[in-house]
C-alpha positions in Angstrom: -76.6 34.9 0.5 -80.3 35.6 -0.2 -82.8 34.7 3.2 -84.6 32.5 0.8 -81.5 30.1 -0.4 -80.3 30.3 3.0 -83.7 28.8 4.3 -83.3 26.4 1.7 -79.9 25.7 3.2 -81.4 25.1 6.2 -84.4 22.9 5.3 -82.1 20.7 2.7 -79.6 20.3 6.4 -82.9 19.1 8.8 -84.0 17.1 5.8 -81.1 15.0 5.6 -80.2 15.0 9.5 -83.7 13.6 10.1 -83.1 11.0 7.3 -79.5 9.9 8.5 -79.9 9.7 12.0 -82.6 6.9 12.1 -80.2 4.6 9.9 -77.1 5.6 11.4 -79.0 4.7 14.5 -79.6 1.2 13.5 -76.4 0.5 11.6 -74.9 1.3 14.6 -76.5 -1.8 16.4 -74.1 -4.1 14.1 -71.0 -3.1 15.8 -72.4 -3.2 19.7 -74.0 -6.7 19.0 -70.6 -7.8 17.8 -69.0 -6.7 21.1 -71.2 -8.2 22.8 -71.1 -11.5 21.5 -67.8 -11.9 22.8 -68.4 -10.6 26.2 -66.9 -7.1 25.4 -69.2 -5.2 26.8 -69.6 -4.7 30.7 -72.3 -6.7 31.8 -73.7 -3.3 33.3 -74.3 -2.1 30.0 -76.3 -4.7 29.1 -79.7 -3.7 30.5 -79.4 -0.1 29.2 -78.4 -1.2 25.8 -81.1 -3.6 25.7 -83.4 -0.8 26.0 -81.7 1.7 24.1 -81.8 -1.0 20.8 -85.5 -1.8 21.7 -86.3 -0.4 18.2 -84.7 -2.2 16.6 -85.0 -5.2 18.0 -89.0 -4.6 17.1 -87.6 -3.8 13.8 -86.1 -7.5 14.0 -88.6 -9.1 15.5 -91.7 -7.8 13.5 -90.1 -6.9 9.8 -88.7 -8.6 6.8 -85.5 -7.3 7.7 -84.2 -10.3 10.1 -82.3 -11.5 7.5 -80.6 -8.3 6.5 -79.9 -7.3 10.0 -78.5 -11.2 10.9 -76.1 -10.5 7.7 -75.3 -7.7 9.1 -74.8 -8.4 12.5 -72.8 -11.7 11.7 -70.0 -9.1 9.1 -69.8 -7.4 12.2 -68.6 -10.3 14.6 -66.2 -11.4 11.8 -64.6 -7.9 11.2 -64.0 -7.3 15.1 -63.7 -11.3 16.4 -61.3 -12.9 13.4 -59.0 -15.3 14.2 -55.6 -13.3 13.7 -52.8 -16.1 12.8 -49.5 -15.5 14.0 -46.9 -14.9 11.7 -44.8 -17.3 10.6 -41.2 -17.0 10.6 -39.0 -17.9 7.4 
């Protein structure tokens, strides 16, 4: 492979790594505020998580997305907290 398509290579990888771990970083905050809306996660955690989300709870707080991230947030508790009935015998 040439140097200059393998710097391209290179460039195109940081490009997309800087672009995907931001969101991946916030869409992560769905799942971790469903677990802890049951209780899931140790109390411990709580402080630490508190301030490792502090982003995005500015992003909450002071952006339009509080509606998005509420949707969001509110799939999540249904996906992981939905009442499973039990099955009925025949």
């Amino acid at each position: 492979m040439s140097e200059d398509k393998q710097r391209s290579n290179h460039t195109t990888a940081w490009v997309v790594t800087l672009i995907a771990l931001p969101v991946l970083y916030v869409l992560s905050w769905g799942p971790m505020m469903g677990l802890g809306y049951n209780r899931t996660i140790p109390k411990t955690a709580d402080t630490w998580l508190e301030k490792f989300y502090q982003p995005v709870w500015w992003l909450y707080y002071n952006t339009p997305l509080k509606k998005p991230l509420d949707a969001y947030v509110c799939w999540w508790i249904n996906v992981l907290w939905k009442p499973v009935s039990p099955a009925v015998p025949k």
